[in-house]
N, C-alpha and C positions, 0 to 999 in steps of 0.2 A: 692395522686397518680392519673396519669391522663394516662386513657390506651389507648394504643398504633390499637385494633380493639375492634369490637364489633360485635356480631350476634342478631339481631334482629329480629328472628325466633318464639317466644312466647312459646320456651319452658321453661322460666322461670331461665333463666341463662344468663347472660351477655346481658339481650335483648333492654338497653339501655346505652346509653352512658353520663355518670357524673364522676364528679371529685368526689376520695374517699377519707377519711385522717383521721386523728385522730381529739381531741375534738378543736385541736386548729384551723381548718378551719369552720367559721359561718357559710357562706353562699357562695354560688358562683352568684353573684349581674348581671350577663348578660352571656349568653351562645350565639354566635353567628354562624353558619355552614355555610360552603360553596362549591360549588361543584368548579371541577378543571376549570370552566370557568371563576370564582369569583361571580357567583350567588348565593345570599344568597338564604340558604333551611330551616333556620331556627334560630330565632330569640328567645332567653326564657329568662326571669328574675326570679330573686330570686327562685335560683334552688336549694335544699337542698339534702346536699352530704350526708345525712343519710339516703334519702328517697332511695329506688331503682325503687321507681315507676315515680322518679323526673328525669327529662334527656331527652336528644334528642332520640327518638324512630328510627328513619330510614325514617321514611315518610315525605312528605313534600304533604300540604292538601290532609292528610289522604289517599296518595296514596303510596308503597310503592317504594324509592330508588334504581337503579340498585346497586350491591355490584359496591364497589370502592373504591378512595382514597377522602374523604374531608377533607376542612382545618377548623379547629376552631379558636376562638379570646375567651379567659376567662377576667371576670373580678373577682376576690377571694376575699372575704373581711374574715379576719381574727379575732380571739376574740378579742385578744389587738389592732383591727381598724386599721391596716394596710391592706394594698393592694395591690396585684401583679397582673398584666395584664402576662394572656400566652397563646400563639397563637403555632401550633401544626397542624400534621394531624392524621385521624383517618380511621381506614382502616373499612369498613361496611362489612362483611362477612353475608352473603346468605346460 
């Protein structure tokens, strides 16, 4: 599951954004963000879709993001070593 916004608020609920799924997604191997200019805001590797403290936060050097629309690029490496590339946007709610 890869959603659609996120509130990065630190009330302890939806305050980052990753890919979630069952046991058959390993890892997500590159997380890329962008804002609607095409500047990357954020760049993460081996991001664990089990952690919820794993994922893009909303800030970009530790300053916070206006709410908006960014795009993302995934790269998912799966148990059986398969890989899908998914690229999406994601709406940041304030």
């Amino acid at each position: 599951f890869i959603p659609n916004a996120f509130t990065p608020n630190d009330d302890g609920v939806n305050d980052r954004f990753n890919v979630s799924g069952n046991d058959f997604v390993a890892l997500v191997e590159t997380m890329q963000i962008f804002d609607r200019w095409g500047n990357q805001v954020c760049s993460l590797e081996n991001v664990d879709p089990r952690n919820p403290d794993d994922g893009w936060d909303g800030k970009v050097n530790e300053k916070d993001l206006n709410p908006g629309v960014y795009v993302y690029c995934l790269r998912i490496l799966f148990t059986d070593g398969s890989i899908e590339n998914r690229c999406g946007d994601i709406t940041l709610l304030r």
